[in-house]
C-alpha positions as CSV (number, residue, x, y, z in Angstrom):
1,X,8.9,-156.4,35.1
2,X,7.3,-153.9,32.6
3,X,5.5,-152.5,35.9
4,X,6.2,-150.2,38.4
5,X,9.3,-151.9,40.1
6,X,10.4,-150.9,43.9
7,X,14.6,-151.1,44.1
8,X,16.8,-149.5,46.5
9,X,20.4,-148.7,46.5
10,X,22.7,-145.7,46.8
11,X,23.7,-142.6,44.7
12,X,26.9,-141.6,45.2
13,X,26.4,-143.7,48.4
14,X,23.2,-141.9,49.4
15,X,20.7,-144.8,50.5
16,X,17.5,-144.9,49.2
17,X,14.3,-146.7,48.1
18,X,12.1,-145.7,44.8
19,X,9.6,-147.2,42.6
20,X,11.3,-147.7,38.7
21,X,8.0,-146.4,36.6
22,X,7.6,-147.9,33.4
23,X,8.9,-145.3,30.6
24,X,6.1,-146.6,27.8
25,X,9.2,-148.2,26.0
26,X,9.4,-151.3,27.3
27,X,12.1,-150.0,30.1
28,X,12.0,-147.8,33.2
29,X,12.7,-144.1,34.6
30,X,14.0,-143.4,37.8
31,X,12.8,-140.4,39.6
32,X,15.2,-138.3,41.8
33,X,13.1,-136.4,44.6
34,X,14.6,-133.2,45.1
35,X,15.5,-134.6,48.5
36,X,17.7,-137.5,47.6
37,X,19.3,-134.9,45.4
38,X,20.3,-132.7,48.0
39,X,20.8,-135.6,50.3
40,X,23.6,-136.9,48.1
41,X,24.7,-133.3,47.0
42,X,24.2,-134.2,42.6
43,X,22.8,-131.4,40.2
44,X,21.1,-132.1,37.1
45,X,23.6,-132.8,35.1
46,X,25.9,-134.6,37.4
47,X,27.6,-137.2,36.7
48,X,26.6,-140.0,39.6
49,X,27.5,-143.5,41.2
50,X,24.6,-145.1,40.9
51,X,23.7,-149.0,42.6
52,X,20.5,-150.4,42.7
53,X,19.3,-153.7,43.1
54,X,15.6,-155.3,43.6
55,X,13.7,-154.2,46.7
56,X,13.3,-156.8,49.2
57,X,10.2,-155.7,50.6
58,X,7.5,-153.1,48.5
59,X,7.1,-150.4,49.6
60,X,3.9,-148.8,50.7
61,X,2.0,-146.3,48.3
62,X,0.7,-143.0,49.9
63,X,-2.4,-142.7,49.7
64,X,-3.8,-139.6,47.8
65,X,-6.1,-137.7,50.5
66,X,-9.2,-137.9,47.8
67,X,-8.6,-141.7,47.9
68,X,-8.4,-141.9,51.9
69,X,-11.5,-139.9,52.3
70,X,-13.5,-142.3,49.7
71,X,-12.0,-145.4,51.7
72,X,-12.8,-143.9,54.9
73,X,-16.1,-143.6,53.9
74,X,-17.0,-146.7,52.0
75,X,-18.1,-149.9,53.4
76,X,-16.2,-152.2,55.8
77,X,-16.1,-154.9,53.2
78,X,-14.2,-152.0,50.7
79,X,-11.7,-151.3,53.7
80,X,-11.0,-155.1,54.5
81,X,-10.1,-155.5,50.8
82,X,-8.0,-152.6,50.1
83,X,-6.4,-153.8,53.2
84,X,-5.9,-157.1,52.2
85,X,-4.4,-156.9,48.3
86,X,-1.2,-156.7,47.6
87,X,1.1,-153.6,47.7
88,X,1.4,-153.8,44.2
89,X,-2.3,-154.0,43.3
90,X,-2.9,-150.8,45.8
91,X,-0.1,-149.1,43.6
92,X,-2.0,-150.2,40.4
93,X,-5.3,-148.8,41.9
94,X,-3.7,-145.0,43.0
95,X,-1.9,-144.7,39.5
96,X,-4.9,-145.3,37.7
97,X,-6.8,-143.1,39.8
98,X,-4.2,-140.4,39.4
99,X,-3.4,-140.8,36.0
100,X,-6.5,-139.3,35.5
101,X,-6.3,-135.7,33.4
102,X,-9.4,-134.1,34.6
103,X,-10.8,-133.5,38.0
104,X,-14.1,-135.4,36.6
105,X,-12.4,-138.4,35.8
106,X,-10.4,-139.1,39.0
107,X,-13.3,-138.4,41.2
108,X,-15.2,-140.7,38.3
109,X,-12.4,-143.3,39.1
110,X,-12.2,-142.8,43.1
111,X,-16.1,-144.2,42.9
112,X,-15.8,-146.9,40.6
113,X,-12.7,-148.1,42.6
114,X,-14.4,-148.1,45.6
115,X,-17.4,-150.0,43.8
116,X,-15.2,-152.2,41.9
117,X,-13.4,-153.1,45.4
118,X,-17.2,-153.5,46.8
119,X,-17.6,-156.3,44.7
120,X,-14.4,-157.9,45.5
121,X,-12.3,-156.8,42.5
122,X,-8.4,-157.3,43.8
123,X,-7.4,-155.4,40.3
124,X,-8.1,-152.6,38.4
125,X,-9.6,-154.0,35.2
126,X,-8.0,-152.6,31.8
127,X,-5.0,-151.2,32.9
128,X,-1.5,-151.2,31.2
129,X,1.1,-151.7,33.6
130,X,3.7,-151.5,31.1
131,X,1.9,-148.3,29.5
132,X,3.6,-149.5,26.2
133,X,0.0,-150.3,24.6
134,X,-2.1,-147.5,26.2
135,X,0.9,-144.8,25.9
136,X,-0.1,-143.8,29.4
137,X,3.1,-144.2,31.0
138,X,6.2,-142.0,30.1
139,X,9.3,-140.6,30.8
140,X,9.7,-136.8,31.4
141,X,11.6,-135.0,28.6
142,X,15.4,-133.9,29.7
143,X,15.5,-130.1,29.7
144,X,18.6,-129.0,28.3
């Protein structure tokens, strides 16, 4: 998938579950939360054990609290269909949202999601997945 990807698996025989983002590249990162870190006692650096393998199920997005208040407040019609698209297409709708630079432009994006949803859009329109052709998506830099 050049998309976001869910997998779980183990480090160092930690469990876990994660979303692969797409790096821009054509490939994926993986993101270490500081408490799967601790949990399976690595350092940056480390040398690890890594397994993963396709989720079975995806897993639920959190929703932003800016998003949540505009949901709460929209119409029922807008609830019933953020409710019923896919996990995936939810995911799609809060990274565009919060890829956003500016404070404008995600509130910008909040309403026209919750319009766009109004009128029984399942998907957000014009938006890389992949982030190879928009350069939206990348990788953090290793610090060294």
């Amino acid at each position: 998938s050049r998309g976001m990807t869910a997998i779980e698996g183990t480090i160092n025989g930690c469990p876990f579950q994660a979303v692969l983002e797409p790096d821009g590249q054509r490939s994926h990162w993986l993101k270490v939360e500081r408490k799967l870190a601790e949990a399976t006692g690595a350092e940056a650096g480390d040398v690890v054990t890594l397994e993963i393998a396709p989720a079975a199920e995806e897993p639920e997005p959190t929703i932003p609290g800016d998003l949540r208040k505009a949901l709460a407040a929209a119409t029922p019609k807008t609830r019933k269909l953020w409710s019923d698209i896919t996990t995936n297409a939810r995911r799609d709708w809060i990274h565009w949202i919060t890829s956003a630079k500016q404070p404008e432009t995600r509130a910008r994006r909040i309403k026209n999601a919750c319009s766009m949803l109004s009128a029984g859009k399942r998907r957000v329109c014009c938006f890389d997945r992949s982030g190879f052709y928009s350069k939206s998506l990348s990788a953090p830099k290793a610090v060294t």
